[in-house]
N, C-alpha and C positions, 0 to 999 in steps of 0.2 A: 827396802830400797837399794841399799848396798847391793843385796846380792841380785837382781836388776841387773844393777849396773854391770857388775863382774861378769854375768853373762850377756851382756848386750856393749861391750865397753868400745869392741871396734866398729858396729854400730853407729855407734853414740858419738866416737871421734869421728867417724864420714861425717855425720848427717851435722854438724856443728863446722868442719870445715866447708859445708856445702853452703851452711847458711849464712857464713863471715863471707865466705868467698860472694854471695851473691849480693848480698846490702854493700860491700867495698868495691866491688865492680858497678854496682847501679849507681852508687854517693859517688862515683867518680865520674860517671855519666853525665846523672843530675847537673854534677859541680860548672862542668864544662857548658851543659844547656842554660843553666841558670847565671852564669855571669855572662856570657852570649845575650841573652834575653836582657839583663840589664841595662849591660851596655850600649844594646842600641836604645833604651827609652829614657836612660836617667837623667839624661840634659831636657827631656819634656817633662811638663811636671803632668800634663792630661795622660799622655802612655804611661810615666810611672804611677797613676792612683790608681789603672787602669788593670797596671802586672799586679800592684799591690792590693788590688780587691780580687781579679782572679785568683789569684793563691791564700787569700782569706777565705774565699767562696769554695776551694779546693779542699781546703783544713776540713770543713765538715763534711764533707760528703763520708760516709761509711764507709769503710774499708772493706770488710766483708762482702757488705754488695756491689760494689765496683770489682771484685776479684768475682764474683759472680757473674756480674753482664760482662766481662772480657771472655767471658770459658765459650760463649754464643759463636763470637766471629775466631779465636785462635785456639779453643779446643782446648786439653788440660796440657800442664806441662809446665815449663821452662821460661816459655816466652809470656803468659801473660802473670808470672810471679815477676821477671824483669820489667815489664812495662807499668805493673801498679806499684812495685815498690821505687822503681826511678820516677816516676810523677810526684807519690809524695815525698822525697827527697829533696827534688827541684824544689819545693813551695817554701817552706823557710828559707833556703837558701836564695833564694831571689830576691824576697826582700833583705834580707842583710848585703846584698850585693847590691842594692839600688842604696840603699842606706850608707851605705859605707864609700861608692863612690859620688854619690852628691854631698857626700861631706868631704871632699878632698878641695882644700883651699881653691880660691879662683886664681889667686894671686900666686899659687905654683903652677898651675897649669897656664897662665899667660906668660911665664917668665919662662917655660919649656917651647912653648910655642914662640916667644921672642927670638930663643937662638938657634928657630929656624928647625925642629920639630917637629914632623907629622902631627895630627891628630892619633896615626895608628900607634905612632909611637911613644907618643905622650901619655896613652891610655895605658900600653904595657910595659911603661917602661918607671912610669910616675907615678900614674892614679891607682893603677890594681895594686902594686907593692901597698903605698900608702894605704889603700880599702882593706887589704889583705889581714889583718884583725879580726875583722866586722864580720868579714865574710868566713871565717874559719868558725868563729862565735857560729856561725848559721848553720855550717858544717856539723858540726857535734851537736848541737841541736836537732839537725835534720837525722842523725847517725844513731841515737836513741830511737828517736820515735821511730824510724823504719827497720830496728831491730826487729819490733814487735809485728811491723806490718808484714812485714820476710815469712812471720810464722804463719798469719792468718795464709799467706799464698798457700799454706802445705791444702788449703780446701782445696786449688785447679792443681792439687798432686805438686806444688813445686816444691826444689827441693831444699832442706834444713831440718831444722828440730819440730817445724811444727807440727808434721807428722807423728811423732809421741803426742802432741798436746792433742791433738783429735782423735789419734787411735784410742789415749786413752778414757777421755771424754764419751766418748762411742759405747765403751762396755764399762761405764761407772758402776759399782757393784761386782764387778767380776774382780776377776784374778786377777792383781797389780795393776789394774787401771790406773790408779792411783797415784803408781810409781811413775809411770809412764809419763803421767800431766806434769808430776813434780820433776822429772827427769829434762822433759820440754821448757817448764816458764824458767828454772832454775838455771840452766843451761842458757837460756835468752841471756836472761841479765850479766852471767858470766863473760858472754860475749860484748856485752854493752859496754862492759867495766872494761876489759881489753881494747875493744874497736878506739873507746875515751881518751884510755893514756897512747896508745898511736897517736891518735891525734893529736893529743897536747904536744907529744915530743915532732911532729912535723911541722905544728906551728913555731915552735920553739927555734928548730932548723931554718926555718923556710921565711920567718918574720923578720925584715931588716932592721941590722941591730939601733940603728936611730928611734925607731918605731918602738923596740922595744924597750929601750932605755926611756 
């Protein structure tokens, strides 16, 4: 496996900045579509059961075969490894972002809106800070599981590690297949455990210090 690696090492470092690069650009995506989608339903309780059983109903669906019926209308590539790993990205994170801002006091948001406060700006100026926890909680949740789902896209060719995991999978028995697989899941988790502590240290940044205390 070492010597694998030694002759494939620059490789190995593209195909691993390809595949951080592309679960951190979709979880950014996601993040932005998924508190968007909250926020306009979390003051209804029928829209919020409504996000929150589509993105329960979304969890299961198979990942494989949904990267499989996108290959039909966008062909292999780029674009339908962005489109099924920002989907399941968005789904945890929606709910913790309906969670997080219907638990923000009533009794703060009427005393922001007393002194004369938008709505718009009550939400981003109050409730997202305060929710902002919850929703990070949703973030690193969503930021593992689509580690893994980054890899299944290498079937429509997209790019990251999962390309070792299938190459090697393909000629099991052969010459360092083996390596290969191990070169892929191993490499996932690597990145999982990095993509984790970012994120801890941006919540850390980015949490107001009241909240955090």
């Amino acid at each position: 496996m070492f010597e694998f690696i030694g002759e494939r090492y620059r490789q190995i470092l593209f195909a691993s900045w390809q595949h951080f690069s592309l679960v951190a650009q979709c979880l950014i995506l996601a993040t932005v579509i998924a508190v968007v989608i909250a926020a306009l339903v979390y003051r209804n309780k029928s829209l919020s059961s409504l996000a929150n059983g589509v993105s329960a109903i979304g969890l299961t669906v198979p990942s494989f075969a949904a990267i499989g019926l996108l290959i039909a209308p966008f062909g292999f590539g780029v674009t339908p490894a962005v489109i099924i790993v920002s989907f399941f990205a968005a789904l945890p994170i929606v709910r913790n972002a309906i969670v997080g801002l219907a638990g923000v006091s009533p009794s703060v948001v009427e005393s922001a809106r007393g002194i004369g406060m938008s709505r718009m700006r009550t939400l981003a100026t109050i409730e997202l800070p305060m929710a902002w926890p919850v929703i990070l909680s949703g973030i690193r949740v969503s930021a593992q599981m689509v580690m893994g789902v980054a890899a299944i896209a290498a079937y429509a060719l997209g790019p990251g590690l999962g390309g070792f995991i299938f190459s090697g999978l393909s000629r099991l028995g052969g010459a360092k297949a083996l390596d290969s697989v191990l070169v892929g899941v191993i490499g996932v988790v690597i990145l999982a455990f990095i993509l984790d502590l970012i994120l801890i240290g941006i919540g850390r940044l980015t949490t107001p210090r009241g909240i955090r205390v």
